[in-house]
ROSEMI-117161 format. One record per residue (C-alpha): residue number from 1; residue in one letter; x, y, z. Coordinates in steps of 0.02 Angstrom, whole numbers, padded with zeros to 5 digits. Example, Ala and Ser with C-alpha at 12.3 -4.5 7.8 and 13.67 -1.06 7.14 Angstrom:
residues 2
atom i: 1 aa: A east: 00615 north: -00225 up: 00390
atom i: 2 aa: S east: 00684 north: -00053 up: 00357
//
This chain:
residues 354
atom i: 1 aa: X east: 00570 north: -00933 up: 00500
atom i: 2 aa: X east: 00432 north: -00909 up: 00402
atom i: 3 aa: X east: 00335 north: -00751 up: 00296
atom i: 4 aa: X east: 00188 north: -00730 up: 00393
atom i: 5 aa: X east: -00001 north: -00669 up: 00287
atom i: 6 aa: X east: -00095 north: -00507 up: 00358
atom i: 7 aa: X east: -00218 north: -00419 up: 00290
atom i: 8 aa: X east: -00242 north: -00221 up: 00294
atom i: 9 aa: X east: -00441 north: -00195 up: 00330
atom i: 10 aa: X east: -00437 north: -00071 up: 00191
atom i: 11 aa: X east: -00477 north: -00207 up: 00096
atom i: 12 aa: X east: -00642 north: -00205 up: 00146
atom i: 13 aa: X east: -00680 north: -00030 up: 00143
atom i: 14 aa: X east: -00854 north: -00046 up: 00019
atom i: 15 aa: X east: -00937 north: -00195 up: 00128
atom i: 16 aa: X east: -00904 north: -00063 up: 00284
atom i: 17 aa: X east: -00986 north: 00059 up: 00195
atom i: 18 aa: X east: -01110 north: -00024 up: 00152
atom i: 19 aa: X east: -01129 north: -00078 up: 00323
atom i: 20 aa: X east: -01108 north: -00269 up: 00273
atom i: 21 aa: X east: -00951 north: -00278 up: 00392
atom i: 22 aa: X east: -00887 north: -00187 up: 00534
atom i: 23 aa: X east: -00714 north: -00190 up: 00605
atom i: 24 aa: X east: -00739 north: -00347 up: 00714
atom i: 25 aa: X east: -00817 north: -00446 up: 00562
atom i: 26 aa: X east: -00687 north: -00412 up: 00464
atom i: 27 aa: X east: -00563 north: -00461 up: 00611
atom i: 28 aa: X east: -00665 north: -00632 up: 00612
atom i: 29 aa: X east: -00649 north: -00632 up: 00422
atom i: 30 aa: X east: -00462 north: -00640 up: 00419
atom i: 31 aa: X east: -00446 north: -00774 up: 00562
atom i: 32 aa: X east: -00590 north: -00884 up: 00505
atom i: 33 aa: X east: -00598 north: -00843 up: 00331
atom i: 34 aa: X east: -00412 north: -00836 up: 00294
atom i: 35 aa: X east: -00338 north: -00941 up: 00443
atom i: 36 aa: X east: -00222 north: -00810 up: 00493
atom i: 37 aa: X east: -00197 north: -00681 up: 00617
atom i: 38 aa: X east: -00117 north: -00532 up: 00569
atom i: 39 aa: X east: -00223 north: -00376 up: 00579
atom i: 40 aa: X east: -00175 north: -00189 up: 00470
atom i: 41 aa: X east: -00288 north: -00045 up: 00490
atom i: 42 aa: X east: -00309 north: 00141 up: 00429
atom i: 43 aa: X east: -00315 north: 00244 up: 00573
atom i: 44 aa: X east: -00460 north: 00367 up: 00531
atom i: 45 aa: X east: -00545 north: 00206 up: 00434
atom i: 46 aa: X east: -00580 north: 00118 up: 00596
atom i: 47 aa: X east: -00530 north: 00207 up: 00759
atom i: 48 aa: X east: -00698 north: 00278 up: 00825
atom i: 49 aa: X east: -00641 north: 00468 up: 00867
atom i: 50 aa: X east: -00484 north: 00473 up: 00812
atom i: 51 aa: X east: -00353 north: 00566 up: 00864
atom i: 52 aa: X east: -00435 north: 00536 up: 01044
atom i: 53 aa: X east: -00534 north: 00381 up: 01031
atom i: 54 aa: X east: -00604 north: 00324 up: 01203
atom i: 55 aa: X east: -00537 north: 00208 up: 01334
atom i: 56 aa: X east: -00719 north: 00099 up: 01298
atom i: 57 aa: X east: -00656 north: 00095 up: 01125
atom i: 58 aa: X east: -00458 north: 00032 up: 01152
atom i: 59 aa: X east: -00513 north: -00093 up: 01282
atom i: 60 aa: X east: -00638 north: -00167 up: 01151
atom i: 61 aa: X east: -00501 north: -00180 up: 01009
atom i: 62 aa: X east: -00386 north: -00272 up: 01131
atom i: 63 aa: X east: -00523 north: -00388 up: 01203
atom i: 64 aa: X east: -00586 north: -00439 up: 01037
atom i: 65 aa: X east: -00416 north: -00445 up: 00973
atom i: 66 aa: X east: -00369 north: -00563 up: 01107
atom i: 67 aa: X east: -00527 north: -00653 up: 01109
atom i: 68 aa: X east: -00470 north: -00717 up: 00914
atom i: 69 aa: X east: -00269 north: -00739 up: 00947
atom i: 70 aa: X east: -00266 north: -00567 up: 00826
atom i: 71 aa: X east: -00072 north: -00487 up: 00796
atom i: 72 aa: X east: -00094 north: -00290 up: 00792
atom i: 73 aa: X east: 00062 north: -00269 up: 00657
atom i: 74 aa: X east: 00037 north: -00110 up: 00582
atom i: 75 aa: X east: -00066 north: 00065 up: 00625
atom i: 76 aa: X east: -00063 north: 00158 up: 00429
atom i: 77 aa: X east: -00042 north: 00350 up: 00504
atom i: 78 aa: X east: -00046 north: 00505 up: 00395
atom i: 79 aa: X east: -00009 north: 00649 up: 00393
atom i: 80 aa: X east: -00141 north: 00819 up: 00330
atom i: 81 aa: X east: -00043 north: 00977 up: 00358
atom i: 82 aa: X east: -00186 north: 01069 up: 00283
atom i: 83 aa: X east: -00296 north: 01035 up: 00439
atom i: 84 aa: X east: -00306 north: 01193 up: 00509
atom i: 85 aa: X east: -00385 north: 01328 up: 00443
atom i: 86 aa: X east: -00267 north: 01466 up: 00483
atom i: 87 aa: X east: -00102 north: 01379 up: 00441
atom i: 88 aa: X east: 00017 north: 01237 up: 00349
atom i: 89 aa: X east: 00046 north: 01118 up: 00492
atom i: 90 aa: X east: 00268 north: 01162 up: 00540
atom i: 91 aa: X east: 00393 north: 01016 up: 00572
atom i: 92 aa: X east: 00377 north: 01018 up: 00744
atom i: 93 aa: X east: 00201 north: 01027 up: 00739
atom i: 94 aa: X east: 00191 north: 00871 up: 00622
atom i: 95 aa: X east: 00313 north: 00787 up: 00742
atom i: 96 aa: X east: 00180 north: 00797 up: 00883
atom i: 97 aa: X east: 00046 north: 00740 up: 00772
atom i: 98 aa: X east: 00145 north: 00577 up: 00744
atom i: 99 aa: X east: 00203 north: 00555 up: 00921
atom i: 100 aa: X east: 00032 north: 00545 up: 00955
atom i: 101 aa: X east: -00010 north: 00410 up: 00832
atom i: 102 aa: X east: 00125 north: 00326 up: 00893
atom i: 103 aa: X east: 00055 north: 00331 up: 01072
atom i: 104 aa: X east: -00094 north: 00267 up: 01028
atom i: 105 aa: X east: -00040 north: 00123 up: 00914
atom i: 106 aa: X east: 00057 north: 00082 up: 01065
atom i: 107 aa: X east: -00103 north: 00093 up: 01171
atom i: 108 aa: X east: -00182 north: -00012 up: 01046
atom i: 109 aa: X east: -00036 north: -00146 up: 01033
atom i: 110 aa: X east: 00020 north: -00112 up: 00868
atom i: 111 aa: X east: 00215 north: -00114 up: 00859
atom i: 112 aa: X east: 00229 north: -00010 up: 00695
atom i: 113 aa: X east: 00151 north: 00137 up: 00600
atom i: 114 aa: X east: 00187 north: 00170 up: 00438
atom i: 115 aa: X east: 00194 north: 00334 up: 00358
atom i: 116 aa: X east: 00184 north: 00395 up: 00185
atom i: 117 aa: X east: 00333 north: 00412 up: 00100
atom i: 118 aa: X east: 00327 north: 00603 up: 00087
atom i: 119 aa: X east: 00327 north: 00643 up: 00247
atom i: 120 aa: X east: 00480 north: 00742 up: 00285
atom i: 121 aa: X east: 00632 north: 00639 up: 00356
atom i: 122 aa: X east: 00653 north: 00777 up: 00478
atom i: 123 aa: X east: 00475 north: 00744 up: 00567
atom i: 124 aa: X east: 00518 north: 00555 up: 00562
atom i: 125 aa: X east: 00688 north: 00594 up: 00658
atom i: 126 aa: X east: 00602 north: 00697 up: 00777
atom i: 127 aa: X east: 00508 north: 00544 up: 00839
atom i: 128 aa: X east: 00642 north: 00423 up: 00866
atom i: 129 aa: X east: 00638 north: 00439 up: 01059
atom i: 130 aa: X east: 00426 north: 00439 up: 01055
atom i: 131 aa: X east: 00458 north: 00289 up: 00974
atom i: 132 aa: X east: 00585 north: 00192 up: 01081
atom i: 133 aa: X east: 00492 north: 00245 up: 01218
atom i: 134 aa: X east: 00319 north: 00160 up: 01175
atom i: 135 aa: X east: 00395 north: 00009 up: 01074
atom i: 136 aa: X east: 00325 north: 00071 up: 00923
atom i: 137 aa: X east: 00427 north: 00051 up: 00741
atom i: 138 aa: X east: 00412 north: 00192 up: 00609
atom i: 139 aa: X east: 00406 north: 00145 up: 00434
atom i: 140 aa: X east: 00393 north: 00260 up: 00281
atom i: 141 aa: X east: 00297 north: 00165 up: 00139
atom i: 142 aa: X east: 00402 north: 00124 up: -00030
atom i: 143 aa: X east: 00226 north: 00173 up: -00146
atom i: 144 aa: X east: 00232 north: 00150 up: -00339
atom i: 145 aa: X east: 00329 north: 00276 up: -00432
atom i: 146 aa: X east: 00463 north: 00271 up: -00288
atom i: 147 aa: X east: 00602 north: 00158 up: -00323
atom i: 148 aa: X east: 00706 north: 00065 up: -00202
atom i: 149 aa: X east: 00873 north: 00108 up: -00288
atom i: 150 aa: X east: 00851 north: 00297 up: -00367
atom i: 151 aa: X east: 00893 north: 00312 up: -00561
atom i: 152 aa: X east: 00736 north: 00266 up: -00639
atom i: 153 aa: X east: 00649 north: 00318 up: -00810
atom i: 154 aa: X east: 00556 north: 00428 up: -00724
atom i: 155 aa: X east: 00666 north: 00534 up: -00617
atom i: 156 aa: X east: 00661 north: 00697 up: -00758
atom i: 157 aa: X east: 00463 north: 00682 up: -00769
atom i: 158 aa: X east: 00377 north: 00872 up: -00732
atom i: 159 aa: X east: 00195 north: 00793 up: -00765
atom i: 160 aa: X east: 00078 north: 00679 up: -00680
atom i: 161 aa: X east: 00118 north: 00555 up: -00560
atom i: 162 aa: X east: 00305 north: 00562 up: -00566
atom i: 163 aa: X east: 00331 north: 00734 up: -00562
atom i: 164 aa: X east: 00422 north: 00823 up: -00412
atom i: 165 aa: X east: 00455 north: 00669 up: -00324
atom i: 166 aa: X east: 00612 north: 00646 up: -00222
atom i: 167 aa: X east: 00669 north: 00493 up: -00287
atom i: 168 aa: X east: 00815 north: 00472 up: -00124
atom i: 169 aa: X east: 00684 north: 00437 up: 00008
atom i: 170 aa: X east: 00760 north: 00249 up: 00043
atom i: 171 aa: X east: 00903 north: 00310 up: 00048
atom i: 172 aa: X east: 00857 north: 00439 up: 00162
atom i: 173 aa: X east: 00765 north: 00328 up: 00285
atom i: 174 aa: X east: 00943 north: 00213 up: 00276
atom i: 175 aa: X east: 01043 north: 00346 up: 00338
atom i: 176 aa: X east: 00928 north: 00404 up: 00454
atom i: 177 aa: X east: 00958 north: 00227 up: 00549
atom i: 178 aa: X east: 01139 north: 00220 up: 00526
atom i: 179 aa: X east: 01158 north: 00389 up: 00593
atom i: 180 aa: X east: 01063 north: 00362 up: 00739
atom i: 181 aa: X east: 01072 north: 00180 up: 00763
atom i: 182 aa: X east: 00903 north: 00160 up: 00791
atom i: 183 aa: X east: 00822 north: -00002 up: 00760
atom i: 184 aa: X east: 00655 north: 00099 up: 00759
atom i: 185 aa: X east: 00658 north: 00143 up: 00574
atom i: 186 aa: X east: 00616 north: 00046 up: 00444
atom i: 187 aa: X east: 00532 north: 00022 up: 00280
atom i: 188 aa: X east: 00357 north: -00019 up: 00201
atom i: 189 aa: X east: 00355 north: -00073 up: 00042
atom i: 190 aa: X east: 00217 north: -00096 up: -00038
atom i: 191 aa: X east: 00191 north: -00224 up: -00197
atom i: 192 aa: X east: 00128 north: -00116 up: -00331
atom i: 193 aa: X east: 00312 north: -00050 up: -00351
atom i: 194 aa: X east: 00320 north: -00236 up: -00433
atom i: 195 aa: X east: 00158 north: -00189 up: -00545
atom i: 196 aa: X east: 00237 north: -00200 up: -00738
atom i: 197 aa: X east: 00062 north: -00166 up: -00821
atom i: 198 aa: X east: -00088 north: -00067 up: -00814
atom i: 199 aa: X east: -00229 north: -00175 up: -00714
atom i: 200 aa: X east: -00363 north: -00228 up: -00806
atom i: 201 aa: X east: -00492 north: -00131 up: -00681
atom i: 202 aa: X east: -00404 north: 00025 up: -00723
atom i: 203 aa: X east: -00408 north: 00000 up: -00886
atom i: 204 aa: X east: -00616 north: -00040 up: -00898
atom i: 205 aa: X east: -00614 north: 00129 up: -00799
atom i: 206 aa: X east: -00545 north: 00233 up: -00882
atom i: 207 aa: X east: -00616 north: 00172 up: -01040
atom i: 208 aa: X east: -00779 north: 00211 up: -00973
atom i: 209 aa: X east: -00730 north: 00380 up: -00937
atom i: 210 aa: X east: -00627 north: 00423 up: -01072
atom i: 211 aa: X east: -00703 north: 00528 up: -01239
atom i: 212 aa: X east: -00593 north: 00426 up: -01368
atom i: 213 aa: X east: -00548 north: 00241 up: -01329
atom i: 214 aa: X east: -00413 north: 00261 up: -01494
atom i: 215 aa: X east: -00319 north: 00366 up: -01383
atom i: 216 aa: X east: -00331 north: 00242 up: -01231
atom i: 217 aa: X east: -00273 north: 00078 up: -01357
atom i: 218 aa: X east: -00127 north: 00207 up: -01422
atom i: 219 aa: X east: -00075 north: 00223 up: -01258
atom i: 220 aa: X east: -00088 north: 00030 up: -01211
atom i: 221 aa: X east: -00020 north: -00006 up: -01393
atom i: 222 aa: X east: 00136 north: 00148 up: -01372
atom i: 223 aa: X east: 00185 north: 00187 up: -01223
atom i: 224 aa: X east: 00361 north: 00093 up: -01222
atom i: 225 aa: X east: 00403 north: 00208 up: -01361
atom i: 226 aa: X east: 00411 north: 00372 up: -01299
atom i: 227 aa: X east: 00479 north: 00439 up: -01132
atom i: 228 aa: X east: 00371 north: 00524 up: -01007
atom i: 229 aa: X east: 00308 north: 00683 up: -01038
atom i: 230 aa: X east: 00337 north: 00646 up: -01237
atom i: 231 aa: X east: 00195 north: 00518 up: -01224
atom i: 232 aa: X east: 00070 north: 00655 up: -01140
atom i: 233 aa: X east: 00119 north: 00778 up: -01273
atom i: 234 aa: X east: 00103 north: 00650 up: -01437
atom i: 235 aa: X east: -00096 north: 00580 up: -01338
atom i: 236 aa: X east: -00137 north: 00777 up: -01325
atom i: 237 aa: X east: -00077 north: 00806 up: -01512
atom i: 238 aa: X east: -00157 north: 00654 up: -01583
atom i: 239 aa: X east: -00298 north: 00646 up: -01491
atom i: 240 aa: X east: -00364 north: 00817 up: -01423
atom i: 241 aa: X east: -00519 north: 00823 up: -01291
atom i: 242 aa: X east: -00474 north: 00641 up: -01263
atom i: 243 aa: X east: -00517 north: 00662 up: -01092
atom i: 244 aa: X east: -00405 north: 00545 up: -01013
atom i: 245 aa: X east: -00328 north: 00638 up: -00851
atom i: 246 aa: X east: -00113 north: 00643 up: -00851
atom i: 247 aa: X east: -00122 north: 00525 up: -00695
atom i: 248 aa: X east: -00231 north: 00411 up: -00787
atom i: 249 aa: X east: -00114 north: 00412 up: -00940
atom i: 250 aa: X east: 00012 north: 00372 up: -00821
atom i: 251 aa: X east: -00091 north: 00196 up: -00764
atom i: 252 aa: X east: -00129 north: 00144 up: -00949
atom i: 253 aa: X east: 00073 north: 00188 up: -00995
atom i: 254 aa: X east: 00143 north: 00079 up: -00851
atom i: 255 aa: X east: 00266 north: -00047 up: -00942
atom i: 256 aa: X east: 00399 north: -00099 up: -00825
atom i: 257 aa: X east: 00406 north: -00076 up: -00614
atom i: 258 aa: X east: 00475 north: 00058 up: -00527
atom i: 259 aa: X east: 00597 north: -00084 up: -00429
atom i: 260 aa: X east: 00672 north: -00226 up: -00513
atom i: 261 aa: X east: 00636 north: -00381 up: -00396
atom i: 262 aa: X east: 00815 north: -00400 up: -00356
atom i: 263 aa: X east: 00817 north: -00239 up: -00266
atom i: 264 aa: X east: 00731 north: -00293 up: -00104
atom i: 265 aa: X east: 00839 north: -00406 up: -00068
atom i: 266 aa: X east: 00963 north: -00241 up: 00011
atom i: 267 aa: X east: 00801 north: -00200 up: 00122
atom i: 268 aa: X east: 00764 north: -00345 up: 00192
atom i: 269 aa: X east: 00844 north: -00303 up: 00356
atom i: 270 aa: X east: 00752 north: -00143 up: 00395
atom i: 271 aa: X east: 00572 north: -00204 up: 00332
atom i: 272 aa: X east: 00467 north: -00200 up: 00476
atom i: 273 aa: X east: 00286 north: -00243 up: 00372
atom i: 274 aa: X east: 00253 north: -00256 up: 00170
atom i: 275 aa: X east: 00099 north: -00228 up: 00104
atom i: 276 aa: X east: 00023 north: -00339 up: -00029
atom i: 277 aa: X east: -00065 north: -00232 up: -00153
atom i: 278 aa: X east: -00173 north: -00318 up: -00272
atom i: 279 aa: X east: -00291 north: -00259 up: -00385
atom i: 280 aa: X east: -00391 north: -00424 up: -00475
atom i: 281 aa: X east: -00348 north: -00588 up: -00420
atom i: 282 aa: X east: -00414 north: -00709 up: -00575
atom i: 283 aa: X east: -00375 north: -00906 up: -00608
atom i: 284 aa: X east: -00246 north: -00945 up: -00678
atom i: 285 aa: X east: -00258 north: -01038 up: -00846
atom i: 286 aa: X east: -00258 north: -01228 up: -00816
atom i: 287 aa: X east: -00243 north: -01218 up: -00651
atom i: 288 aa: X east: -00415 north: -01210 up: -00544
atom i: 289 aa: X east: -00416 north: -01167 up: -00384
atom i: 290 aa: X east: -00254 north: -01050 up: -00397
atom i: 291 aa: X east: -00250 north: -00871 up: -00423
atom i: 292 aa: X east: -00141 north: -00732 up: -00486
atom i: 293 aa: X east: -00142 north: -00536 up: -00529
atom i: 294 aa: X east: -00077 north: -00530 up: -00682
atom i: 295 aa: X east: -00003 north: -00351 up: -00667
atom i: 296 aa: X east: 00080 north: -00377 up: -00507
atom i: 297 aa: X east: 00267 north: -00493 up: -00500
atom i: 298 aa: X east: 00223 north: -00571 up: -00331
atom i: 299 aa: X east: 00317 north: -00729 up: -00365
atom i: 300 aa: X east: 00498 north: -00661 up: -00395
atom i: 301 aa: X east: 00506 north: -00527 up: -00229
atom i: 302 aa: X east: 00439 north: -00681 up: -00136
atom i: 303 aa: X east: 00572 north: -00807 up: -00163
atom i: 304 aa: X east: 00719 north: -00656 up: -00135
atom i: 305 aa: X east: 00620 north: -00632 up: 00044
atom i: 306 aa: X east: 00626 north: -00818 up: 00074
atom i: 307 aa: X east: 00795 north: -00843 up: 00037
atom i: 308 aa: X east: 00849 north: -00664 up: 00132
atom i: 309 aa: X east: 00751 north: -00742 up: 00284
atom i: 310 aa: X east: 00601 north: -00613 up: 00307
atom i: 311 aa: X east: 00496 north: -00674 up: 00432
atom i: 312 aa: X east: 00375 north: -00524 up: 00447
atom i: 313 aa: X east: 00190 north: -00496 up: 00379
atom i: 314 aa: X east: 00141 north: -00473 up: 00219
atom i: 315 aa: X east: -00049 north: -00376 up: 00225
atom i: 316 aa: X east: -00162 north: -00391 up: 00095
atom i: 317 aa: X east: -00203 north: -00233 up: 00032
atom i: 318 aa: X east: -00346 north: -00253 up: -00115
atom i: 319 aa: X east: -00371 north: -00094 up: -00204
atom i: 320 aa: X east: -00454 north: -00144 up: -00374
atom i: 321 aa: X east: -00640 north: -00093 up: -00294
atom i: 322 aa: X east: -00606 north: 00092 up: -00313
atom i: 323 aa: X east: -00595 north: 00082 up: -00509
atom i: 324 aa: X east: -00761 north: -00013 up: -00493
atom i: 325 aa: X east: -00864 north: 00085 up: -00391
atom i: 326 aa: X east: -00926 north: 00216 up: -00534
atom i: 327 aa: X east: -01044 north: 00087 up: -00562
atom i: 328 aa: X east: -01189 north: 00010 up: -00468
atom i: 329 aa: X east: -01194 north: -00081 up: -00330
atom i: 330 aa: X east: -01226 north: -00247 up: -00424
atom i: 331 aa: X east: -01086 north: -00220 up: -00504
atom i: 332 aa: X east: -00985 north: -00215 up: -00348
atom i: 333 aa: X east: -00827 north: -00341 up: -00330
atom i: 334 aa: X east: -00838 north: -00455 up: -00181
atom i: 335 aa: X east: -00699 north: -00382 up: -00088
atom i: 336 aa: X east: -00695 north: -00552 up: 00035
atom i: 337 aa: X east: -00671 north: -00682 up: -00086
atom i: 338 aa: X east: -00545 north: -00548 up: -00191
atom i: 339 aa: X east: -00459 north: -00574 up: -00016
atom i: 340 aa: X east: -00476 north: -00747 up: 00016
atom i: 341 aa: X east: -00380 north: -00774 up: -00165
atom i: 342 aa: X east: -00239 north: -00685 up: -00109
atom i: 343 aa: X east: -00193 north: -00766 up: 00008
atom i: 344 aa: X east: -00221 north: -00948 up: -00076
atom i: 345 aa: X east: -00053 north: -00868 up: -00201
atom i: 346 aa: X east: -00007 north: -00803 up: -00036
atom i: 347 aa: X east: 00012 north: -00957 up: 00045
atom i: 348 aa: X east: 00077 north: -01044 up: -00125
atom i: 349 aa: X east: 00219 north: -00936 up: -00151
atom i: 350 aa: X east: 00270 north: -00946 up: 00031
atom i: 351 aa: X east: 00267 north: -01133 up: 00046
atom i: 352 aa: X east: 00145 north: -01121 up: 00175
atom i: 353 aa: X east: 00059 north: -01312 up: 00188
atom i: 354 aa: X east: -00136 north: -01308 up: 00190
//
C-alpha cells in the first residue's frame, strides 16, 4: 500500500486563462510531466456546460482519459444557493443540486465529490442513496480555520475568517456514517489546515496593498500576543486607515495550524481524497534539487498517513498564483514547474523511488 500523487487542475487555472493550456494539456502535464495519473477537477472550471454538459463532451473526457491510463479521483462540487433570482436555494432543493453532481461525476468516472465544508449535513444525508446508487463517495472538505478535533483558539472569534464557523463539522460528518453505516461519507482534508505561518506570497500582497507596512511587520512581529479579535482592535488603534482588510490580518497573524499533525491519524479511515495545498514551493537550503513550502508541515501528516496505511491520492492543489496576479503578466509564477516541485517533496516524503 502506497500514498498515491494527484493533482487538482486548479492548479493551472492562469495558463487556462491565458489559453496556454486546456484541460487535456494539463491531463498530459500530470502524466508526462509528473509521471502520475491521478486527475482532480473543479466542476464549473472545466466541464463545458455544466450542470448539463453534452454526451460529445463526457465521451471525450473518458477517451482521453483512457487514452493516458488517467484515474478520475475527485469531482470538487459546490454549492451557490443564491442562484436564483427569486429565492435562497431550500434543503431539498440543494439535495437535488448535488444528486446531480453526483450523477454526473459518476457519468464521468469520478468515484468522489467533495463538498465544502459548510454545506449543511442535512443536504449531505439526503444524498446517501444518490450516492450508493451511482458509486459515487461524498466528502466534505476539512479547509483552514476548521479543525479536525473542535477546541481551538479560535472557536470565540466574531471577526474575519473565524467568525460564525461551526467548529463540529468532523464530527458531524462522523456521526453521519456511524448512524447510517454508510461507507459513502468521508472526509477531505485539505493541507493548509497544517499551514503554521503566513506565506510569503501573501505577505508581498498584501504589502503591496496595504497603506502602512508598520502595521503589516506589527502584525508579523505580534500576533502570538494577543487573541483574536484583540489583535484587530490593537492594528485599528495603532494604526488607523492601515488598510489591511480583517481577513487579510487574519493571513499575516497565522502562528500555529488549525490541526495538530497528530490529529489525522483518527481520520484516516474515512478519507476518501486529501488535497495538497501549497502556496510557494522554494529549494531548500543545501539541498538542490529538493523543494519545500515553508509555511505548510507536509512532512509530519505524511509519515502519520504512512504508518496509518492511507493508500489514497494526495492532489496538488497550488494556490500561491492568486496573491500574484495583481501584477503583470511577466510577473506571473509558472504554475507547471510550481507543480512539478510538489510532487518531487511529494514523492520524497512518500518514499516513492524515482
Amino acid at each position: 500500500m502506497a500514498i498515491k500523487r494527484g493533482v487538482s487542475l486548479y492548479s493551472y487555472q492562469q495558463a487556462q486563462f491565458f489559453g496556454k493550456m486546456d484541460w487535456k494539456a494539463q491531463v498530459r502535464e500530470v502524466r508526462e510531466g509528473l509521471g502520475t495519473d491521478g486527475i482532480e477537477i473543479i466542476n464549473q472550471q472545466l466541464i463545458r456546460d455544466y450542470p448539463f454538459p453534452s454526451e460529445q463532451f463526457i465521451y471525450d473526457w473518458r477517451n482521453y482519459l483512457a487514452r493516458y491510463n488517467m484515474n478520475a479521483v475527485t469531482m470538487d462540487v459546490y454549492l451557490d444557493v443564491h442562484q436564483f433570482r427569486d429565492h435562497v436555494m431550500n434543503y431539498r432543493e440543494a439535495a437535488e443540486h448535488l444528486k446531480n453532481d453526483i450523477r454526473l461525476a459518476a457519468k464521468m468516472g469520478f468515484k468522489n465529490v467533495r463538498c465544502l465544508v459548510l454545506v449543511p449535513i442535512e443536504v449531505i444525508e439526503m444524498c446517501i442513496p444518490e450516492a450508493e446508487k451511482y458509486d459515487v463517495r461524498i466528502g466534505k472538505e476539512i479547509h483552514a480555520p476548521w479543525p479536525i478535533k473542535p477546541g481551538t483558539v479560535h472557536d470565540k472569534a466574531t471577526k474575519g475568517m473565524a467568525a460564525g464557523i461551526n467548529f463540529n463539522a468532523v464530527d458531524e460528518m462522523l456521526e453521519l456514517r456511524l448512524r447510517t453505516g454508510s461507507p459513502y461519507v468521508g472526509l477531505v482534508p485539505d493541507f493548509g489546515i497544517f499551514q503554521f505561518a503566513p506565506s510569503e506570497v501573501s505577505i508581498e500582497y498584501i504589502r503591496r496593498h496595504c497603506h502602512n507596512q508598520d502595521a503589516v511587520d506589527f502584525i508579523l512581529e505580534h500576533a502570538p500576543e494577543y487573541k483574536h479579535d484583540e489583535l484587530i482592535d490593537v492594528v485599528d488603534e495603532k494604526f488607523p486607515g492601515h488598510g489591511i482588510p480583517v481577513n487579510s490580518i487574519d493571513r499575516l497573524a497565522l502562528h500555529k495550524p488549525c490541526c495538530q499533525p497528530e490529529d489525522i491519524k483518527d481520520i484516516i479511515p474515512y478519507i476518501i481524497s486529501i488535497h495538497g495545498k501549497f502556496y510557494n514551493m522554494t529549494e531548500i537550503p543545501g539541498k538542490p534539487g529538493q523543494y519545500e513550502d515553508k509555511c505548510i508541515d507536509y512532512a509530519t501528516p505524511i509519515k502519520y498517513l504512512l504508518e496509518g496505511g492511507f493508500d489514497g491520492y494526495i492532489d496538488s492543489e497550488f494556490e500561491g498564483q492568486r496573491d500574484q496576479q495583481d501584477r503583470g503578466v511577466e510577473y506571473l509564477v509558472d504554475e507547471v514547474e510550481q507543480v512539478r516541485r510538489h510532487h518531487e517533496m511529494l514523492k520524497r516524503l512518500c518514499g516513492e523511488a524515482d
